[in-house]
C-alpha positions as CSV (number, residue, x, y, z in Angstrom):
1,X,21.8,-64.2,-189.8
2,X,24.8,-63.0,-191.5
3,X,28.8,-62.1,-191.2
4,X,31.6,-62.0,-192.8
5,X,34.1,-65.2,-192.5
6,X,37.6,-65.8,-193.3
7,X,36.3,-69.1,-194.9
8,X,34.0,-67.5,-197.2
9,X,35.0,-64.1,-198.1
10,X,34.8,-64.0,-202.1
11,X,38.5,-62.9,-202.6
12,X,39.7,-65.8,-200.5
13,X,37.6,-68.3,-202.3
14,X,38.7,-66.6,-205.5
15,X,42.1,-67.1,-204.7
16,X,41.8,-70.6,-203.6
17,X,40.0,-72.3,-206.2
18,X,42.9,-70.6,-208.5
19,X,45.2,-72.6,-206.4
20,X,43.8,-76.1,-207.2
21,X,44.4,-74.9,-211.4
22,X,48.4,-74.5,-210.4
23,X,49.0,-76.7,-207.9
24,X,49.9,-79.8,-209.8
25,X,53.6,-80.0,-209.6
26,X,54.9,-82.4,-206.8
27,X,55.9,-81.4,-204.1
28,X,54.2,-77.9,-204.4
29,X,52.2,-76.7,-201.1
30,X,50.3,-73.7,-201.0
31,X,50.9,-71.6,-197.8
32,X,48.2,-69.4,-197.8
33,X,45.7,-72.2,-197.9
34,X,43.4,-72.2,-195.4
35,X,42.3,-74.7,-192.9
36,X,39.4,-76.5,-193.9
37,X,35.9,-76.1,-192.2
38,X,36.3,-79.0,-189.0
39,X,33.8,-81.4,-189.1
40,X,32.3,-83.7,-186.7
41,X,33.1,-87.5,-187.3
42,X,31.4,-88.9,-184.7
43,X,28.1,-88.9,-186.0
44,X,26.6,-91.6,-183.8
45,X,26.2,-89.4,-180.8
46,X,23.5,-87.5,-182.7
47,X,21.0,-85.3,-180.1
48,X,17.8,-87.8,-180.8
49,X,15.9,-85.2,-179.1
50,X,16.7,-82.9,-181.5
51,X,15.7,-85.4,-184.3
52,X,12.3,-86.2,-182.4
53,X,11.2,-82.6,-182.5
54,X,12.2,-82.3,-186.2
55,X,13.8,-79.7,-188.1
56,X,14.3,-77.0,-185.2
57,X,17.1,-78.2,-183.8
58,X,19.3,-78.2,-187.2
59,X,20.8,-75.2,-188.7
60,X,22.7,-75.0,-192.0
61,X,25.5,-72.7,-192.8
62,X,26.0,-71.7,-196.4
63,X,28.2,-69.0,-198.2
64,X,26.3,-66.6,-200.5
65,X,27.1,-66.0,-204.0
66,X,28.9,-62.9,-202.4
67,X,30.9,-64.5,-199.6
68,X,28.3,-63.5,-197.3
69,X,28.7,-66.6,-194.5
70,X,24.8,-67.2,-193.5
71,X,23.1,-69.3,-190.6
72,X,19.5,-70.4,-190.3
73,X,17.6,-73.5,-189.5
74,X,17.5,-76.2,-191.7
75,X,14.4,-76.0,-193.8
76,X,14.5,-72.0,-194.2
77,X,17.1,-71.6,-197.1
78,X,15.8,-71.6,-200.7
79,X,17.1,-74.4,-202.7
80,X,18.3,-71.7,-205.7
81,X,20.4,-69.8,-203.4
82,X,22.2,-72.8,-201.8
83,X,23.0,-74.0,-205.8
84,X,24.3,-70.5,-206.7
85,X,26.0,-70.4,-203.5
86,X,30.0,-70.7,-203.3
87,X,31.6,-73.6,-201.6
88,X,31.8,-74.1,-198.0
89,X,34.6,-75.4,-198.0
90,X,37.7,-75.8,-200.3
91,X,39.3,-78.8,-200.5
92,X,43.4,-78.4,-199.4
93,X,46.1,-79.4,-201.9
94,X,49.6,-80.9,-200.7
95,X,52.1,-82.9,-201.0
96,X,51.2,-86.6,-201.5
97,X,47.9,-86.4,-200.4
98,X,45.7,-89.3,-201.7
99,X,42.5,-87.5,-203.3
100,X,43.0,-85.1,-206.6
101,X,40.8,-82.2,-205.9
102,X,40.7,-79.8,-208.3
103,X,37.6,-77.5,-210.5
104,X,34.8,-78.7,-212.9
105,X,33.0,-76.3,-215.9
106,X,29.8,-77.0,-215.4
107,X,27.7,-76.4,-218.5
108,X,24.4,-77.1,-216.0
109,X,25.5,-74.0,-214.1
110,X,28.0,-72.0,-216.5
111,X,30.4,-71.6,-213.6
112,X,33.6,-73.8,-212.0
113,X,32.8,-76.3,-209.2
114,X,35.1,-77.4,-206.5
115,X,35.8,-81.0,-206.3
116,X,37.3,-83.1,-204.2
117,X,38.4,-86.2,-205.6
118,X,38.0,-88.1,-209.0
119,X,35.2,-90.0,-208.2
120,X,33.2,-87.0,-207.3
121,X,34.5,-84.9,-210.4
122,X,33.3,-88.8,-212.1
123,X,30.1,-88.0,-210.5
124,X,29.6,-84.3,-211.8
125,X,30.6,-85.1,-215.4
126,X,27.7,-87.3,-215.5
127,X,25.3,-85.0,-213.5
128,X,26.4,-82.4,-216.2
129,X,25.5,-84.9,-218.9
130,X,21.9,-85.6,-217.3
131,X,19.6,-83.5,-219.3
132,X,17.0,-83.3,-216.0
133,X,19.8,-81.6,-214.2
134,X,19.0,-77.7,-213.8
135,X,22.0,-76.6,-211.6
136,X,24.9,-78.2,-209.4
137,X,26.5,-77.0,-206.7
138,X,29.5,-78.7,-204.4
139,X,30.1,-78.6,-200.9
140,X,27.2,-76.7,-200.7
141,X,26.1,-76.0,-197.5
142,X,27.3,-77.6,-193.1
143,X,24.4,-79.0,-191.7
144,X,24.6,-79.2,-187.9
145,X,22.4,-81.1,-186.0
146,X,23.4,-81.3,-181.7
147,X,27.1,-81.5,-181.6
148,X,27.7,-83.2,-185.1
149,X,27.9,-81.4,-188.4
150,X,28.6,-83.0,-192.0
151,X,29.3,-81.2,-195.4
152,X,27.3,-83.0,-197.7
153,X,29.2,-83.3,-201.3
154,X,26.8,-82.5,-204.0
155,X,23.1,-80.3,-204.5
156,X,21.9,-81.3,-207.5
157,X,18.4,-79.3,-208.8
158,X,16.6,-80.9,-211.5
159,X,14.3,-79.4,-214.4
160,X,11.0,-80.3,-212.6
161,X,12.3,-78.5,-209.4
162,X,13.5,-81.6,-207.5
163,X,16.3,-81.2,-205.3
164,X,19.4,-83.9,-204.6
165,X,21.4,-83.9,-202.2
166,X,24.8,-86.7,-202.4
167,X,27.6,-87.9,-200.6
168,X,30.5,-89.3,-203.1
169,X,31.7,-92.6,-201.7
170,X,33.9,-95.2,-202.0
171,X,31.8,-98.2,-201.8
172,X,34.1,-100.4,-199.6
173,X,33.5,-97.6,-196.9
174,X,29.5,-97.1,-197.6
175,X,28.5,-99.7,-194.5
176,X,31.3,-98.1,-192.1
177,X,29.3,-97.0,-189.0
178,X,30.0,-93.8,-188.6
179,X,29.5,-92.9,-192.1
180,X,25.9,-95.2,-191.6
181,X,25.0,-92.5,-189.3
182,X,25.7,-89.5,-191.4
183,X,23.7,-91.2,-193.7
184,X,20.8,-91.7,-191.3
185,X,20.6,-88.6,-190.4
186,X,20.8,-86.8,-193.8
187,X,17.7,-88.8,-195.2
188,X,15.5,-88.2,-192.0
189,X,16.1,-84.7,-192.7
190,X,16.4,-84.3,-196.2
191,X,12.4,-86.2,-196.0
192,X,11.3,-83.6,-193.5
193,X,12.1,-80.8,-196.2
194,X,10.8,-82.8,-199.3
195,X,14.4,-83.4,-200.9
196,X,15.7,-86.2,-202.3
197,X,19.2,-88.0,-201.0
198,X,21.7,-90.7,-201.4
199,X,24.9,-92.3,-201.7
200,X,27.2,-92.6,-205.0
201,X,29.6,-95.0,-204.8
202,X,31.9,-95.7,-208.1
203,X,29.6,-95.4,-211.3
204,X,30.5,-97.5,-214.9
205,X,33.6,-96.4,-215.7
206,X,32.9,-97.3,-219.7
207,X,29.9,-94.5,-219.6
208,X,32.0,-92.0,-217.6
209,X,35.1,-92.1,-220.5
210,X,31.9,-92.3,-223.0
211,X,30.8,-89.0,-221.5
212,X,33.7,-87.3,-221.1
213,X,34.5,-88.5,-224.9
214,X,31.0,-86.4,-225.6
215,X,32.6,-83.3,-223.5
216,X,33.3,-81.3,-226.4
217,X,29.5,-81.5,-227.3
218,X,29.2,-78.7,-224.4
219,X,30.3,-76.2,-227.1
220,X,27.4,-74.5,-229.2
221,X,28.9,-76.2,-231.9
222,X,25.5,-76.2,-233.9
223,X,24.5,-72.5,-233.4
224,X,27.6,-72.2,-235.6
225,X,26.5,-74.2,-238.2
226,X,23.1,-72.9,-238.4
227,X,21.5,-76.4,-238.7
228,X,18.0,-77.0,-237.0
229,X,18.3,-80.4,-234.5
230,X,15.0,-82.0,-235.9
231,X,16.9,-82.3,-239.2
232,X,20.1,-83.9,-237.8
233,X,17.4,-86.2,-235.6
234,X,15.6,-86.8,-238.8
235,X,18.7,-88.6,-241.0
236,X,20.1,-89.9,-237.3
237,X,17.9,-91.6,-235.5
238,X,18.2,-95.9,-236.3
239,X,21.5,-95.3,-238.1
240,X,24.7,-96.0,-236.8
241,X,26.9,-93.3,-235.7
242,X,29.6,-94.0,-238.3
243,X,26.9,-94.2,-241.2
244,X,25.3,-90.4,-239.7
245,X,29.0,-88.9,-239.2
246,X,29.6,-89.5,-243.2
247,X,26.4,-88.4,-244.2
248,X,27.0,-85.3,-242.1
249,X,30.7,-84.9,-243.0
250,X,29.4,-84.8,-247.2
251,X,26.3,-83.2,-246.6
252,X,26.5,-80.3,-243.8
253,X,29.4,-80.2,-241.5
254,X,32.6,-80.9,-242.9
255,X,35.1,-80.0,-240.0
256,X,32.2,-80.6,-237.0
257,X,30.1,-83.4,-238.1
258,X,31.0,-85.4,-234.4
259,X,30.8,-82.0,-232.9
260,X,27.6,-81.5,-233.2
261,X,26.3,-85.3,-232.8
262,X,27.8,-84.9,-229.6
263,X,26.0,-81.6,-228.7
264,X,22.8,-83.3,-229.5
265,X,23.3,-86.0,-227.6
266,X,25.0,-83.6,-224.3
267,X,21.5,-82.1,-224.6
268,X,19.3,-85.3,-225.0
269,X,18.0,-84.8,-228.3
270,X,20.0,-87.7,-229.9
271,X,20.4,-90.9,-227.4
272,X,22.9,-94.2,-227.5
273,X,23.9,-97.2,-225.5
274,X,26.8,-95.1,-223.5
275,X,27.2,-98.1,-221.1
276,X,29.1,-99.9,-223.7
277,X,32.1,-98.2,-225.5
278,X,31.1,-95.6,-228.2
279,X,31.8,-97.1,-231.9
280,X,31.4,-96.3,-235.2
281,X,28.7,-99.1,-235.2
282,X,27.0,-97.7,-232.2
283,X,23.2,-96.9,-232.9
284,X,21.4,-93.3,-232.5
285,X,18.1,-92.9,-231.1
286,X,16.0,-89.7,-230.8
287,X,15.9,-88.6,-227.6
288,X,13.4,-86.9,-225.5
């Protein structure tokens, strides 16, 4: 099932993701935002009937790559159209709200994701880094089971097929009951369809700035160059990264020697400790 909704139109959606890109001044509120999708937080009152009899009794509502709002039961919607869907929902921007919300370039799925607050954009930077991960898609999808609904935060499909779906955290609130339920409920049915799930709370904040340091590996910085990757792994792997840089800068790349280490190592082909800050004396590996 089908319609047209004012929450997923394609113009709409346009126009609101533009709105998280210039809404950064104080004090600046868009009025043409609109209401977010209401859900549930009472998650404890879940229909256990409906859980006993299994996947039946839950639907999920998605918005297709056209806007197209859709309905089915839970179980029945391929996992590549729910990560090349568009959001579900658009996070509001305000005055003095408390989360930054705002859009992501996801090299994983060459388009802009919607994110709600910096630990989920935290979160998809490393996703994006993850050389399993296939695709990404954010607020992907309302899953309703009785009278409760959740959006979960983040699909995540990996290169072997797998599918992921997360909720972004804060850990002081990941034993809060109500948010305990949410959580029960998404693994029993996230099981029943053969997909992963879980809860990220805040990850190492020295390998987030280390990946985001990498970011401008995302570039096909080597295409340019016209250098084949087994070479650079060849006179890379075992050294340190300030010992390869030189030898890159005199030999190959003079103006994108880091460049294109960091490309190889955005794409797993060169490896490093990234859980302790990135230094000249930090050693390469070859990757997989």
């Amino acid at each position: 099932m089908h319609r047209r909704s004012p929450h997923c139109t394609s113009d709409r959606s346009r126009e609101n993701l533009q709105h998280l890109s210039i809404l950064r001044k104080p004090g600046r509120v868009s009025p043409t935002w609109p209401r977010r999708v209401r859900v549930s937080e009472n998650l404890a009152v879940v229909d256990r009937r409906a859980m006993a009899t299994g996947v039946a009794y839950a639907t999920i509502r998605y918005c297709d790559r056209l806007g197209n709002e859709r309905v089915a039961q839970w179980g029945e919607v391929a996992p590549d159209e729910l990560a090349n869907a568009m959001p579900v929902r658009v996070p509001p921007t305000f005055a003095g709200q408390r989360n930054y919300p705002g859009l992501f370039w996801s090299v994983r799925s060459q388009r802009h994701l919607v994110y709600e607050s910096l630990l989920e954009l935290s979160h998809l930077w490393l996703l994006d880094f993850a050389s399993t991960t296939a695709a990404i898609a954010t607020q992907p999808f309302q899953l309703t089971v009785g009278d409760s609904s959740h959006v979960p935060d983040l699909l995540v499909l990996d290169a072997v097929g797998g599918v992921e779906v997360v909720d972004v955290k804060p850990a002081a609130f990941r034993f809060h009951p109500r948010f305990r339920s949410q959580v029960e409920v998404s693994e029993r049915l996230c099981a029943m369809v053969g997909w992963r799930y879980r809860v990220a709370t805040e990850p190492d904040p020295v390998l987030v700035r280390n990946v985001q340091f990498l970011a401008v590996g995302r570039r096909p910085i080597a295409e340019g160059i016209g250098i084949d990757d087994d070479d650079v792994v060849a006179v890379a792997a075992g050294y340190s990264l300030g010992h390869v840089l030189e030898r890159l800068r005199t030999e190959v790349a003079p103006e994108g020697a880091f460049a294109l280490l960091a490309g190889l190592m955005w794409r797993g082909v060169l490896t490093a400790d990234l859980t302790r800050p990135l230094t000249r004396d930090t050693v390469l590996e070859g990757g997989s």
